[in-house]
C-alpha positions as CSV (number, residue, x, y, z in Angstrom):
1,X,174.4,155.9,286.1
2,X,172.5,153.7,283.9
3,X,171.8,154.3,280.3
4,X,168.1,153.9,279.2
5,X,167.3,150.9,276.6
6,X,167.3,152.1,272.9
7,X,164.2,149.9,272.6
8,X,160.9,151.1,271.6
9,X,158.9,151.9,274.4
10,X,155.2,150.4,273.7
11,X,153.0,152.8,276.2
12,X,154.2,155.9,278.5
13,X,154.8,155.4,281.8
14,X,152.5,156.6,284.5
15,X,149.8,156.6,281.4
16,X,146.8,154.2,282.4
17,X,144.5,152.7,279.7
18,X,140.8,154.0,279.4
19,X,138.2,152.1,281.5
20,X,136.3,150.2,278.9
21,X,132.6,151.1,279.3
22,X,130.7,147.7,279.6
23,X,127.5,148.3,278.4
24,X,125.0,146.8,280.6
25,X,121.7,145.6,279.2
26,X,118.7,147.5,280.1
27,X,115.5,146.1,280.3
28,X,112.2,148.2,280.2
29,X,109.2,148.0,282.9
30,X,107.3,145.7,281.4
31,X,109.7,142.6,281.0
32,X,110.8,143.7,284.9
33,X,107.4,143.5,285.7
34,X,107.6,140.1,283.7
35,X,110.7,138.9,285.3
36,X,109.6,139.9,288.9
37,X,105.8,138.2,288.7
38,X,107.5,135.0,287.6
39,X,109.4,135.0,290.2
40,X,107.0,135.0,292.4
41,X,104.7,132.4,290.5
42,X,107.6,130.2,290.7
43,X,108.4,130.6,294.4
44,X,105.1,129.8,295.1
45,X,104.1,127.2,292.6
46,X,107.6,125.9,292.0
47,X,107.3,122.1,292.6
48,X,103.5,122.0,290.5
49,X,105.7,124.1,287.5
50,X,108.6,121.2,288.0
51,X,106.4,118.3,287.7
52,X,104.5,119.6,284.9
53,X,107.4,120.3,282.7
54,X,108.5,117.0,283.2
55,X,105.0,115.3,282.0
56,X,105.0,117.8,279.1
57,X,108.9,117.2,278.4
58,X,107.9,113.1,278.7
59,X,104.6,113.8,276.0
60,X,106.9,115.3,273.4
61,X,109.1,113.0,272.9
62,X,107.1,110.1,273.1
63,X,105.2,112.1,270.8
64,X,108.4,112.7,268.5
65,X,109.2,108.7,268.8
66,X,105.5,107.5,267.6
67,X,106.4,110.2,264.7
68,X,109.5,108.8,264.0
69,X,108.0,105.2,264.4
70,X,105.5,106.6,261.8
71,X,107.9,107.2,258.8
């Protein structure tokens, strides 16, 4: 029969860790309320909300460059 290792055992067998608890983030009514209505805004009005963030991204920063030209 075989001997068992004089080694230090590091755990127990049969012994399984603790879950870890993940802590999820909790959000109250009114941001879910938030979230939810911007969805919808967005479904509907997706394309007018893309092309106007791309004008107002263009107008800053050839807003930042006439600033810059400025100094």
């Amino acid at each position: 029969m075989r001997e068992p290792s004089l080694l230090p055992v590091f755990g127990k067998l049969g012994v399984k860790a603790p879950p870890v608890a993940i802590a999820a983030p909790t959000m109250s009514t009114i941001i879910k309320s938030l979230v939810s209505r911007t969805r919808e805004v967005l479904s509907a009005h997706g394309s007018l909300a893309l092309k106007l963030s791309v004008v107002l991204w263009t107008v800053l920063v050839l807003a930042a460059v006439f600033f810059i030209a400025q100094a």
